[in-house]
Each structure stands twice: as C-alpha cells, then as structure tokens.
C-alpha positions as CSV (number, residue, x, y, z in Angstrom):
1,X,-207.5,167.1,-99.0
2,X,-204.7,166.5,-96.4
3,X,-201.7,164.5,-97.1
4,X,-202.3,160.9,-97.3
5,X,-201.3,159.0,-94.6
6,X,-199.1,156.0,-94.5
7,X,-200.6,152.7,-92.6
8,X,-198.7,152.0,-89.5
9,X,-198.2,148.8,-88.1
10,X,-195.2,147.7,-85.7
11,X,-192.0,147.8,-87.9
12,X,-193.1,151.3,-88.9
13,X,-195.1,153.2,-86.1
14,X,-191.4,154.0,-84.5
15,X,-190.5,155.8,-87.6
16,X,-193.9,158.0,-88.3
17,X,-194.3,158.2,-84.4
18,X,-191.3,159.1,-82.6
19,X,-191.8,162.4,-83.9
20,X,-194.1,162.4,-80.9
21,X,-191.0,162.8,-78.7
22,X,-188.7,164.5,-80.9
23,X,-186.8,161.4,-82.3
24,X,-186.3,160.5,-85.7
25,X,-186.5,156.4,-84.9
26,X,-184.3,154.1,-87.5
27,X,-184.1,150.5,-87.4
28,X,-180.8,149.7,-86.2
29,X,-179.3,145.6,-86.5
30,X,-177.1,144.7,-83.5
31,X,-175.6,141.9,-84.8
32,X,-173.8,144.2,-87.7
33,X,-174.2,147.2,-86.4
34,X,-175.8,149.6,-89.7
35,X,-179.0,151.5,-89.6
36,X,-181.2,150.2,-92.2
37,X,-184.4,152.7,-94.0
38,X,-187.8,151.8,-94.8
39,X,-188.1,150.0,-91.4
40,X,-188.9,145.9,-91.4
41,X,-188.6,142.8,-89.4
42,X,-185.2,141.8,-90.7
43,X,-182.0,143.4,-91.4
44,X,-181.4,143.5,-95.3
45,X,-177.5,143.1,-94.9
46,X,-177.4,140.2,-92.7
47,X,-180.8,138.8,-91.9
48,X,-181.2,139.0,-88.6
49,X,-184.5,139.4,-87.0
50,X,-183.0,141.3,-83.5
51,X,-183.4,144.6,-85.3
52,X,-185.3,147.7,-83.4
53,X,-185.8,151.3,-83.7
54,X,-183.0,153.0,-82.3
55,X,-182.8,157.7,-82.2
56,X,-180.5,159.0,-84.2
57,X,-179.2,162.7,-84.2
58,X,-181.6,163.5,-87.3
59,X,-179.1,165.7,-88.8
60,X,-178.1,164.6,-92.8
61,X,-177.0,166.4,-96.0
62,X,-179.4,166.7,-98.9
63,X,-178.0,164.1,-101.8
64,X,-180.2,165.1,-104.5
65,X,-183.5,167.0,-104.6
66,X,-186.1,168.2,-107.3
67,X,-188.2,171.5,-106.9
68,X,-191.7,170.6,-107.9
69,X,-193.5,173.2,-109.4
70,X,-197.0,171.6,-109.4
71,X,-199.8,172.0,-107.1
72,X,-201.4,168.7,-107.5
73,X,-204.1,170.1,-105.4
74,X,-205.9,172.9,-104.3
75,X,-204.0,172.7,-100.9
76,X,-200.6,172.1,-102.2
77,X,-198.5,174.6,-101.8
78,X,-196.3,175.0,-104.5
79,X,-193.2,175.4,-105.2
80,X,-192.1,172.7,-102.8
81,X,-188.9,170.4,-103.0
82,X,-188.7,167.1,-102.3
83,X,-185.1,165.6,-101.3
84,X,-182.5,162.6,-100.4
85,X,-181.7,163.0,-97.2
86,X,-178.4,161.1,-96.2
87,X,-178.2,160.5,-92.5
88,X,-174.8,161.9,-90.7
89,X,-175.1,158.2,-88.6
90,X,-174.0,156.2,-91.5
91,X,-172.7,156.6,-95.7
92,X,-175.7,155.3,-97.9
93,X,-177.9,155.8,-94.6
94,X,-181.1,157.7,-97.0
95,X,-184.6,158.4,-96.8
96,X,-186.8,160.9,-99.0
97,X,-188.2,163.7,-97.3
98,X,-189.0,167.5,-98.2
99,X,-187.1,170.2,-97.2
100,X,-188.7,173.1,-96.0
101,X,-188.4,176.7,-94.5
102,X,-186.3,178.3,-96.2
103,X,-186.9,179.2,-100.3
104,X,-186.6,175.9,-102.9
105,X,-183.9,178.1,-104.8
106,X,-181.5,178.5,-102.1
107,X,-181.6,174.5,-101.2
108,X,-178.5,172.9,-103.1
109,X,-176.3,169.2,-102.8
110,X,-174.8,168.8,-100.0
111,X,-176.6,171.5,-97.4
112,X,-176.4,170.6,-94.5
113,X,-180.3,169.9,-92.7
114,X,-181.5,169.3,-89.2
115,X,-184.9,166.7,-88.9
116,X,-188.5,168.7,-87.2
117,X,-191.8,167.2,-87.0
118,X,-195.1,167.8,-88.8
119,X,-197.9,166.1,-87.0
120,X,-200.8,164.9,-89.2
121,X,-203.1,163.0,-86.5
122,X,-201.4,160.2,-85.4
123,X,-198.0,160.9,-87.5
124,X,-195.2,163.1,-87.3
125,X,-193.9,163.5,-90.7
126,X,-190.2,164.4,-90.6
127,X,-189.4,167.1,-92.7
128,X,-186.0,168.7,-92.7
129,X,-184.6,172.1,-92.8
130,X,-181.6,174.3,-93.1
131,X,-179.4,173.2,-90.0
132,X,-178.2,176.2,-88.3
C-alpha cells in the first residue's frame, strides 16, 4: 500500500507540486504581507482573496516532533518521526512534515532542517532533513 495521496485542486497543487521544480510553494497575502499554511483562497489574517503561492527558502527548525514506533503497514518503515516544521520566512510560519535521513534519536527541538522532495506520482511530498 503506498502512501495515500492528498486530492489536489488549485489552492493546493502549488504546494504538493512545486516539488516538481524544487520549490517548497506557500501561500503568501500581499496586502499584509505573512505566509499563511494549509494553502486556501483567502488569507486567514486579513481576508483578502489576492493571495498566491509564493517559493520560499524551505529551510525551518523542528518545533516539536514524535518518533513513531509503529509500522501501520507492511511497507511502513518504522521507526519514523513525524515533526513541526517552523519555516525560517516567518515566527508561527508551521506545517507537519517528517524528518528523515538521518537516525529518529539524534533529531531534537530546534535542529535546524533543509526541505527535499519525495515524488509519489503526481506529488512531491516535502520531507525535511538535517540542514548541513
């Protein structure tokens, strides 16, 4: 069983598909200027409705993380941790990611990550690692 999917339509196919290029894609409002995570056709500060996908540097600090030792399924490979990432763009900037290779033990608050793709079909999941 591969990893389920998520649906893509035209507030979020920046996000799962700029992978394609190499850029992690955020939805950005001009009229306030803040970066704004899960993507949607409004900003959620000021409600404006000029926001688009804008690259950001796709480096960010792990916040808080959990090791799960459970393989769900056959083809999960476990252990594996799962992760707030905060975005270096912007304080509160967060989305929830895993971080892999390098070993769940040595991951810790505030280690510093770098964003790289995983492409599932049409997606590119972005995972972070260690940044160097």
């Amino acid at each position: 069983m591969p990893r389920k999917l998520p649906a893509l339509n035209a507030d979020t196919a920046p996000f799962w598909q700029g992978g394609a290029d190499g850029a992690l894609l955020i939805h950005h409002c001009p009229a306030c200027e803040k970066f704004f995570h899960p993507p949607a056709p409004m900003c959620p500060r000021c409600a404006s409705d000029a926001v688009l996908p804008r690259a950001v540097s796709g480096r960010g600090t792990v916040m808080s993380y959990t090791v799960n030792q459970q393989a769900w399924t056959p083809e999960l490979k476990d252990p594996f941790v799962v992760a707030i990432i905060e975005l270096a763009e912007q304080p509160g900037l967060r989305l929830l990611s895993n971080v892999v290779g390098c070993a769940p033990e040595s991951v810790h608050i505030d280690m510093p990550v770098q964003v790289k793709f995983e492409q599932h079909e049409d997606v590119w999941l972005p995972l972070f690692e260690r940044a160097a």
